[in-house]
C-alpha positions as CSV (number, residue, x, y, z in Angstrom):
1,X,-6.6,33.2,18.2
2,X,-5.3,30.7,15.7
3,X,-2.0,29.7,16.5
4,X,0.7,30.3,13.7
5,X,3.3,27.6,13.2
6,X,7.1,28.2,12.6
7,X,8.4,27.4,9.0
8,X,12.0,27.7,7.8
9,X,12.9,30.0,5.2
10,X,15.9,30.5,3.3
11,X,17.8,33.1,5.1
12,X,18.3,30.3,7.6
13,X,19.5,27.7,5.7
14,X,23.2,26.6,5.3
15,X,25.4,28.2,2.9
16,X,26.6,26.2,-0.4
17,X,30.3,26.4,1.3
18,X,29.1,25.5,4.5
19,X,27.3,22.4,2.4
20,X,30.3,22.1,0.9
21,X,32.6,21.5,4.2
22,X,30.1,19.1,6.0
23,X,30.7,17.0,2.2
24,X,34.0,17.2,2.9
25,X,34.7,16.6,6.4
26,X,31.7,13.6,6.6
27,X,33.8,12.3,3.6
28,X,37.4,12.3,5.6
29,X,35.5,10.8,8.4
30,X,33.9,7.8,6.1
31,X,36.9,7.2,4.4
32,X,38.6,7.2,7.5
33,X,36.6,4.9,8.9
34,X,37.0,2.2,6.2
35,X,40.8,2.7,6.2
36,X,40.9,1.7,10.0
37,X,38.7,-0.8,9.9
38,X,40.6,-2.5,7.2
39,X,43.5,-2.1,8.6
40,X,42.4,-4.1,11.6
41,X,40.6,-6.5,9.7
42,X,43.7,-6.9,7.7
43,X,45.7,-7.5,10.7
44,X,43.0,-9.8,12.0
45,X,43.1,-11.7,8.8
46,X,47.0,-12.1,9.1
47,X,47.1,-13.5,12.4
48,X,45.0,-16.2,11.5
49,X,47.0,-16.5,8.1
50,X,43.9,-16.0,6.5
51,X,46.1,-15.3,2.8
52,X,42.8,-16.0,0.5
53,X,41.1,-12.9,2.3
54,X,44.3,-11.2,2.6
55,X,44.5,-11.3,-1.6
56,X,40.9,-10.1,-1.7
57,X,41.1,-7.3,0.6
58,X,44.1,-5.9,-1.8
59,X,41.9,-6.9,-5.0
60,X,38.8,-5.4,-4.0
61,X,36.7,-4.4,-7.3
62,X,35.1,-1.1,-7.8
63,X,31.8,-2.6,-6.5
64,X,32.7,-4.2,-3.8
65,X,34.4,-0.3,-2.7
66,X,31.2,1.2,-3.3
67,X,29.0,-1.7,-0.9
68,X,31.5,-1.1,1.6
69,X,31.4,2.4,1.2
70,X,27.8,2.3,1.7
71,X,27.8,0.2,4.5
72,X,29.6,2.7,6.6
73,X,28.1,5.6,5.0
74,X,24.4,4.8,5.7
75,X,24.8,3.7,9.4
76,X,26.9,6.9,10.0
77,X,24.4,9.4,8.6
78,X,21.2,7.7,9.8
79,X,22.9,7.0,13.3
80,X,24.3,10.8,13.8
81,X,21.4,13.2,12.2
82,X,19.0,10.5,13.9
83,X,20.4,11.1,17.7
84,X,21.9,14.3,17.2
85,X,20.2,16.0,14.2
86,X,23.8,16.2,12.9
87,X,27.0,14.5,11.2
88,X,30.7,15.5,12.3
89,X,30.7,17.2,9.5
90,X,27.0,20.0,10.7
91,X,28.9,19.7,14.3
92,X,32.1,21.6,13.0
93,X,30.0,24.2,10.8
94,X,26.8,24.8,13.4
95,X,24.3,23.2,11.3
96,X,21.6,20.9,11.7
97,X,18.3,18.9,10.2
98,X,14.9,19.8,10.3
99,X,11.4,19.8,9.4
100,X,10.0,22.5,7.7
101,X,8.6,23.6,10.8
102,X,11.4,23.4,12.8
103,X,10.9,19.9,14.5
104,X,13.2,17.2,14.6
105,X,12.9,15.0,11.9
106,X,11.9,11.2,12.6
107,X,14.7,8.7,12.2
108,X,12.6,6.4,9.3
109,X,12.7,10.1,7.4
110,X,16.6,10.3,8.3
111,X,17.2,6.9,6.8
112,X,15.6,8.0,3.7
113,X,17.6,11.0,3.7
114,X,20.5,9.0,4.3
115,X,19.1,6.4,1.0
116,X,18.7,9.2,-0.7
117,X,22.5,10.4,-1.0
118,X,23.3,7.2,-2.9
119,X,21.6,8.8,-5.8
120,X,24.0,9.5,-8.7
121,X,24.6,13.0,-8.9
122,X,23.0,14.5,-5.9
123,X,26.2,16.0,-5.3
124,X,25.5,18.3,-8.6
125,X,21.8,19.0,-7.3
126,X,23.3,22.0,-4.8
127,X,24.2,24.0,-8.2
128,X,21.3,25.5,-7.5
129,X,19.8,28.1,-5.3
130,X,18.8,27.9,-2.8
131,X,21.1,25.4,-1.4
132,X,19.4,22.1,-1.0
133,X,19.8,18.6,-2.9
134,X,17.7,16.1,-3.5
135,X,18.0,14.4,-0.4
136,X,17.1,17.7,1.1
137,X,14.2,18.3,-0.9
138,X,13.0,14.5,-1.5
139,X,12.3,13.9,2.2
140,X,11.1,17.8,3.0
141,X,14.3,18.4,5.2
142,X,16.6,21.5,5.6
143,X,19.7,22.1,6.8
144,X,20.1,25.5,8.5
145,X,22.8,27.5,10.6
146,X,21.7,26.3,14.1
147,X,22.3,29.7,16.1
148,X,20.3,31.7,13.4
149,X,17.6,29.0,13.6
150,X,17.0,29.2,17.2
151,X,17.2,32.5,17.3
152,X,14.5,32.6,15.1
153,X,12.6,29.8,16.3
154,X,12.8,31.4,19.4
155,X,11.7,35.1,18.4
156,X,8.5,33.7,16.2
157,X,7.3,31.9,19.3
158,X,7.8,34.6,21.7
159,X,5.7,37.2,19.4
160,X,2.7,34.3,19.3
161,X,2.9,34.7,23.0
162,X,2.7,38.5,23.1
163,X,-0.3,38.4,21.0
164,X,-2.0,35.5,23.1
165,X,-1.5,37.5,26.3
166,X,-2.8,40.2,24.3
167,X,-5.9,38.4,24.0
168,X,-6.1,37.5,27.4
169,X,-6.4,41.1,28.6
């Protein structure tokens, strides 16, 4: 008997307010974040009288908040959904990433993922339904209520296994 594989659908996926919270905590957690970090590098920089990067630290320019936005933003995705299939932000709302089938995706595929927030209005690509953006849809992943994922993961496989021991007999 062939064997069937596993493919989410969107009853599991996460809803637009759950979406909407991982945003916003992932967001207080980046910002936070930078705020700390230049604080300490602030403090750094005034123990050494360092007063020419003092100036630029309070003069930073839009782009330069945006490159240093990025440069915590990208590790922190890439490093979190890479280990643990999840930010802080999927950990407090019981999501998570996958494939299509169900598997784990690849940390090159989270990286692109990750590249592919920096898009300019990917926030305003979840208007739709179901509730995926573009770096959902752009590198094929999903983001789906864990428990009811498992759950379902968990009944599909154990019917293929019913009808192989049917076979069997």
């Amino acid at each position: 008997m062939e064997q069937r594989e596993f493919q989410v659908t969107d009853e599991l996926l996460a809803s637009k307010g759950q979406r909407l919270l991982n945003y916003i905590i992932d967001s207080v957690i980046i910002y936070s974040t930078i705020f700390g970090l230049s604080f300490i590098t602030a403090l750094i920089a005034d123990f050494f009288e360092a007063n020419g990067f003092l100036e630029w630290l309070q003069n930073i320019n839009k782009l330069e908040e945006y490159l240093i936005y990025f440069l915590i933003m990208i590790p922190y995705f890439t490093l979190m959904e890479s280990i643990f299939s999840k930010s802080i932000g999927k950990f407090v709302t019981n999501t998570m990433v996958v494939l299509e089938d169900g598997t784990k995706p690849e940390s090159s595929i989270i990286l692109k993922r990750t590249l592919c927030r920096i898009i300019p209005f990917d926030a305003l690509s979840f208007l739709g339904t179901p509730s995926r953006g573009w770096h959902d849809s752009i590198t094929d992943t999903y983001v789906v209520r864990k428990d009811d994922f498992e759950r379902s993961k968990e009944l599909f496989y154990a019917l293929d296994e019913i009808g192989i021991n049917q076979d069997e007999s």
